[in-house]
C-alpha positions in Angstrom: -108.0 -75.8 129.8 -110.5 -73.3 130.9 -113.2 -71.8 128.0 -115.5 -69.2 127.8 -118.2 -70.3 124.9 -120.4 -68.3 123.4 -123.2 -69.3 120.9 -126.1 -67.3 119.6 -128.7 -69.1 116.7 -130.6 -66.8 115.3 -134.1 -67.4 113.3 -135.9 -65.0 111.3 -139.0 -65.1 109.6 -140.6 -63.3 106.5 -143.9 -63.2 108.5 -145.0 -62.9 111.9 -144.7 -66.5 113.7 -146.5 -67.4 116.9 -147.1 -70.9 118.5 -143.4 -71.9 118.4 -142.2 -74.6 119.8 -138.1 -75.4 120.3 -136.0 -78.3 121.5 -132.7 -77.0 122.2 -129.4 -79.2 123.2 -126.8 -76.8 123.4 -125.6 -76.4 127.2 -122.4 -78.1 128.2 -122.5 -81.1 129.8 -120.6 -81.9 133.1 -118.9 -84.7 133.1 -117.0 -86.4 136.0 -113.1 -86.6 135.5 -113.6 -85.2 132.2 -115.1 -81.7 131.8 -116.5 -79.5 135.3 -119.4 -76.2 133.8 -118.6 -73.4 136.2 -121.5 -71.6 134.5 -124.0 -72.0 132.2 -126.9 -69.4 130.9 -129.6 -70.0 128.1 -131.3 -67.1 127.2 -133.7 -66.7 124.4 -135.2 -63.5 122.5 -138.4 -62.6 122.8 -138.5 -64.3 125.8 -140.2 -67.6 126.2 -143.9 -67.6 127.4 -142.8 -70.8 129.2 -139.6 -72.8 129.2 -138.9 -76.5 130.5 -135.6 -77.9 131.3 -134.8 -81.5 131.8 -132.2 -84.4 131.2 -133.3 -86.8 128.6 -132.5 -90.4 128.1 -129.0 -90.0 127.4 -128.1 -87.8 129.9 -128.2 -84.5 127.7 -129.3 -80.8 129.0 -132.5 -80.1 127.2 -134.2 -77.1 127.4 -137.9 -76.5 125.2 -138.9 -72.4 124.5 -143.0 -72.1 123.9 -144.0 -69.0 122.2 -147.6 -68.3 121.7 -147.1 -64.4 121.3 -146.4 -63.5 117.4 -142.8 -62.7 116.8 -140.8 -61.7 113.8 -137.1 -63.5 114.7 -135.8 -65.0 117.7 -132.8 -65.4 118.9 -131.1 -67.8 121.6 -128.0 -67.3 123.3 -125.7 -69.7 125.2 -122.9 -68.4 127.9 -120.8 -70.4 129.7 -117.3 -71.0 131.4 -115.9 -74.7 131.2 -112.9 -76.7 132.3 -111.3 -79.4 130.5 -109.4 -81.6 132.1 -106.3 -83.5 131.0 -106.4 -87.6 130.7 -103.9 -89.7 130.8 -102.7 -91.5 127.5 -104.6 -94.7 127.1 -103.0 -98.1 126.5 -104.6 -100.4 124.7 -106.2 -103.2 126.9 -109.0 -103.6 124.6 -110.1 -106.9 123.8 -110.5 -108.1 120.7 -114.3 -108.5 118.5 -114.8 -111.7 119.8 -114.3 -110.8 123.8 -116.0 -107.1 122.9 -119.2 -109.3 122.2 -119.5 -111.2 125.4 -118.3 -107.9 127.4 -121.2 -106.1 126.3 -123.4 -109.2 126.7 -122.1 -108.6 130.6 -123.4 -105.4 130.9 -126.1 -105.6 132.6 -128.0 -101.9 132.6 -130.0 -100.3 130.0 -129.4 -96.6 130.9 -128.4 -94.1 128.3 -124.9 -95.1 128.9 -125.6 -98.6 127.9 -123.5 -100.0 124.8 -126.6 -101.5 123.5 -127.9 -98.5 122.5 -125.6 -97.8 119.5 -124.6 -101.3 117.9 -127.9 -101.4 115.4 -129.2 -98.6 112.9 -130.6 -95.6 113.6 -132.4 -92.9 111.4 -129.3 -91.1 110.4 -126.8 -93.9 110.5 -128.4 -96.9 108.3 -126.1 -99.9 107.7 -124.6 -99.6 104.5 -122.5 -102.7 102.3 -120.5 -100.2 101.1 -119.3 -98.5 104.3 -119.2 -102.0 105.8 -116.8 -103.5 103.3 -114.7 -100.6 103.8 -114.1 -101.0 107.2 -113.3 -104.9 106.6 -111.2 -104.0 104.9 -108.9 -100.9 106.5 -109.4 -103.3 109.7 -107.9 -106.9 108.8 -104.5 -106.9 108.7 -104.9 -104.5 111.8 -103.6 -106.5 115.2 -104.8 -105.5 118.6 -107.8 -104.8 120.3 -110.6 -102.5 119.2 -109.3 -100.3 120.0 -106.2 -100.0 117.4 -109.0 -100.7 114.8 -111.3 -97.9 116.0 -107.7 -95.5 115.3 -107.0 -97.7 112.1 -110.4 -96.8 110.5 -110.5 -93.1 112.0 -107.1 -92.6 110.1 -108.0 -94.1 107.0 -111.4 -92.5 107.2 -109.5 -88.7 107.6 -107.1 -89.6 104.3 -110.3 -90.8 101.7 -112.4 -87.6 103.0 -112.0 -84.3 101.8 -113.7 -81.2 103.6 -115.6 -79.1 102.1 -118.4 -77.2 103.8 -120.0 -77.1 100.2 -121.1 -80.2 99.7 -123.5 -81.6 102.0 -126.5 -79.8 103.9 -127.5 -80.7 107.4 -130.4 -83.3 105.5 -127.2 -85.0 102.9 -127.8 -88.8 103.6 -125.3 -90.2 104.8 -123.9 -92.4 102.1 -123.6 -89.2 99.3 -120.8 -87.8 101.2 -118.7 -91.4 101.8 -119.7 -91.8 97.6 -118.6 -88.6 96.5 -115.4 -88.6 99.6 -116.6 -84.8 100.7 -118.3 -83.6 103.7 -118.3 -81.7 107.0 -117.9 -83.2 110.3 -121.5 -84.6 110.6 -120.9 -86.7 107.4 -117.6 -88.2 108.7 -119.2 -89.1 112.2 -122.4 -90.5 110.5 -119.5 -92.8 108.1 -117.3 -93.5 111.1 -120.1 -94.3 113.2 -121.5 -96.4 110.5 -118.4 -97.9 109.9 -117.3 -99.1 113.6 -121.0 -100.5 113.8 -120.5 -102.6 110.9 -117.8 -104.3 113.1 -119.9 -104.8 116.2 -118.3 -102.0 117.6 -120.5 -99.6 119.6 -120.4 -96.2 118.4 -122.4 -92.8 119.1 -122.1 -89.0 118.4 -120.9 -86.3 120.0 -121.9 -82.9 119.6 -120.2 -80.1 120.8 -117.4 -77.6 120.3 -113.8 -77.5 119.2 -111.4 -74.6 120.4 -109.8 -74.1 116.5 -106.5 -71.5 116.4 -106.3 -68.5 114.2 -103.1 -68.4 111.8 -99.8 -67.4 113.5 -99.5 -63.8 114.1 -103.5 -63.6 113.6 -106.1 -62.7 116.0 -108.8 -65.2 116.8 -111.9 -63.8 115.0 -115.0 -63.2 117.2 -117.5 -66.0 116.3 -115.3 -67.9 113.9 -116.0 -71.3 115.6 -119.1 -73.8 114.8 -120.7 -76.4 116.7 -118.6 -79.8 115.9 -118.9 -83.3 116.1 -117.1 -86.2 117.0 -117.7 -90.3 117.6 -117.3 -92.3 120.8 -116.9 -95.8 120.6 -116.8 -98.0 123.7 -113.6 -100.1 123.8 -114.4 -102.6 126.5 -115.4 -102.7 130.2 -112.0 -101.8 130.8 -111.5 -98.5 128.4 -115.2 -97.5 128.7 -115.9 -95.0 125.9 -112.9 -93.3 124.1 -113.9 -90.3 121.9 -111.7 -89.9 118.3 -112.3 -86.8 116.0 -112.2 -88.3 112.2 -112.4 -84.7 110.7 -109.6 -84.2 112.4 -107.6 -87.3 112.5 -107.2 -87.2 116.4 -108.0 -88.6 119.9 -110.2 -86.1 121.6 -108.8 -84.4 124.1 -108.5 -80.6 126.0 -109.6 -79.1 122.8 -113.2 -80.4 122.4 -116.0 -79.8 124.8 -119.2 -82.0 124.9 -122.4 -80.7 124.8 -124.6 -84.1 123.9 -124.5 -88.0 123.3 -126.6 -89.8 121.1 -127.3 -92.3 118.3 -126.4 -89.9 115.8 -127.5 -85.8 114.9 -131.0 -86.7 115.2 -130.7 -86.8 119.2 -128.1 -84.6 119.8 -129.3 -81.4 116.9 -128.9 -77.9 118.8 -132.1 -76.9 117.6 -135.5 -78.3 116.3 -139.3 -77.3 116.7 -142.3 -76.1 114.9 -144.1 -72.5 114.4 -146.9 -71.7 113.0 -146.6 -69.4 109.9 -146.9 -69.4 106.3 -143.8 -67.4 105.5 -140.4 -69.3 104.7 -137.2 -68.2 107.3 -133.6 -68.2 107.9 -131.6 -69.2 110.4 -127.2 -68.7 111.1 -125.3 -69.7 113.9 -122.1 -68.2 115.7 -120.1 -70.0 118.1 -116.7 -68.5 119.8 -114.5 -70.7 122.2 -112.2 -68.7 123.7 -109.4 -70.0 126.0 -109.6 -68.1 129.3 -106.1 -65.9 129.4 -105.5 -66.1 125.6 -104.7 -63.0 123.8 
C-alpha cells in the first residue's frame, strides 16, 4: 500500500512565547522489508531560528525547533509519501518462556534493537500485580510458543477494554484505565506492554499511524485520522519482533505505518519541549492517511 500522510500540531499561546525549545518524533521511519519513505518534509511555523536533526538510540527520526524570537502560535507540519509492504503470514516457531530466556541471554548486542531494553520497567510502564496476574492467567492453559500467548493476551486484552476517548488524558497512569477497563490506544499498549513483560516477554511501543476507512458510501474526511499506537514484542531469534494492535484486536500489517520505537510514550511522544511564558496554551492535532489512488 502506498500513503500520502499528512499531520499538522498546532500550539497556541495566550501570550507571546520566545525561547522554545521542541523535540519532535513524527517522521516515518524506513524500514527494510517492511515500510520504504519516498518522501518526507518537516516544516514548522514561524520558522525555526535553528533546527537539529538526528537518529536517537532507538533508531527514531528526531528533529529539535529552537525559537528564541517571540511568537504567538506555532505550527509544525509533516508531509510524506510511504509504502507498505506486504509480509508473509507467520507460523509460529516461537519457543517457549523457558527457551525465550536463554535466546535473549544469546544476544549478544546492546543497540536499540536489543531485547534487553524492554523486559524491566520503565517510567510509563511500571510492573503492576494486578496486570501481572492477569496475564497468568489469560496465558496458562495457552499451548505453544510466545508467540500464541502474545495473540492469547492481545485478544483477551481487546474483549475486557472498552474505548472511549473520554477517559484518560495523555498523563492517565497506567493502571486507572486497566482498573476502570477504558482507554485509548496508549492505555491498552502501556497494559499490553505491561502485561507481556510480566511474562518475561520483551515488549516496546510503537507510535505511528493507522489508515482507518470511512462508513460505506462515505467519504474519508480530511484529517479524521490520529497518531496511533501499537506493541511489538520479540518472539525469538527466529521471529524477531512481531507487531500486534490490542485496540484493535489484530496483527499489524499494510494498514499501520511506524513512525518510532521505544520503551513506552515517553520515548516515542510526537512532541515535547519548553517555552518561556507565563500564559497557559493549547495545542490540537490532525492527521490524514490517505491511500494513494483511493477515492
Amino acid at each position: 500500500m502506498l500513503y500520502d500522510i499528512r499531520l499538522k500540531l498546532d500550539h497556541t499561546y495566550a501570550g507571546r512565547a520566545g525561547g522554545a525549545r521542541h523535540l519532535n518524533r513524527v517522521m516515518p521511519a524506513a524500514l527494510p522489508g517492511r515500510q520504504i519513505v519516498q518522501t518526507s518534509l518537516l516544516t514548522c511555523d514561524p520558522v525555526a531560528d535553528t533546527r537539529n536533526a538526528f537518529v536517537d538510540f532507538f533508531g527514531n527520526r528526531a528533529t529539535v525547533f529552537y525559537h528564541d524570537a517571540p511568537h504567538d502560535k506555532m505550527r509544525i507540519t509533516m508531509q510524506a509519501r510511504v509504502r507498505c509492504l506486504t509480509r508473509e503470514p507467520q507460523l509460529d516457531i516461537s519457543p517457549d518462556r523457558n527457551r525465550l530466556a536463554q535466546e535473549i541471554a544469546e544476544v549478544r548486542h546492546l543497540d536499540g534493537q536489543a531485547p534487553h531494553h524492554f523486559l524491566g520497567p520503565s517510567p510509563r510502564v511500571p510492573a503492576r500485580s494486578e496486570i501481572a496476574a492477569f496475564a497468568a492467567d489469560i496465558t496458562a492453559p495457552v499451548t505453544g510458543g510466545v508467540l500464541a500467548q502474545m495473540q492469547a493476551l492481545g485478544h483477551a486484552l481487546h474483549a475486557e477494554m472498552t474505548f472511549d476517548a473520554t477517559a484518560t488524558t495523555v498523563d492517565t497512569p497506567m493502571i486507572d484505565a486497566f482498573v476502570n477497563r477504558h482507554g485509548v490506544c496508549q492505555d491498552y499498549s502501556h497494559i499490553f506492554i505491561a502485561a507481556l513483560r510480566s511474562l518475561a516477554i520483551p515488549a516496546r511501543y510503537v507510535s505511528g499511524f493507522l489508515r482507518t476507512l470511512p462508513p460505506p458510501g462515505q467519504p474519508r474526511l480530511e484529517g479524521a485520522d490520529a497518531m496511533h499506537a501499537w506493541v511489538s514484542a520479540w518472539c525469538g531469534s527466529e521471529l524477531g519482533w512481531v507487531e500486534y494492535d490490542p485496540t484493535n484486536d489484530i496483527t499489524v500489517q499494510t494498514d499501520h505505518i511506524v513512525v518510532a520505537y521505544g520503551r513506552d510514550y515517553s520515548d516515542v511522544s510526537p512532541i515535547k519541549g519548553v517555552l518561556r511564558t507565563a500564559a497557559k496554551g493549547t495545542s490540537a492535532q490532525s492527521v490524514d492517511v490517505a491511500p494513494v489512488g483511493a477515492v
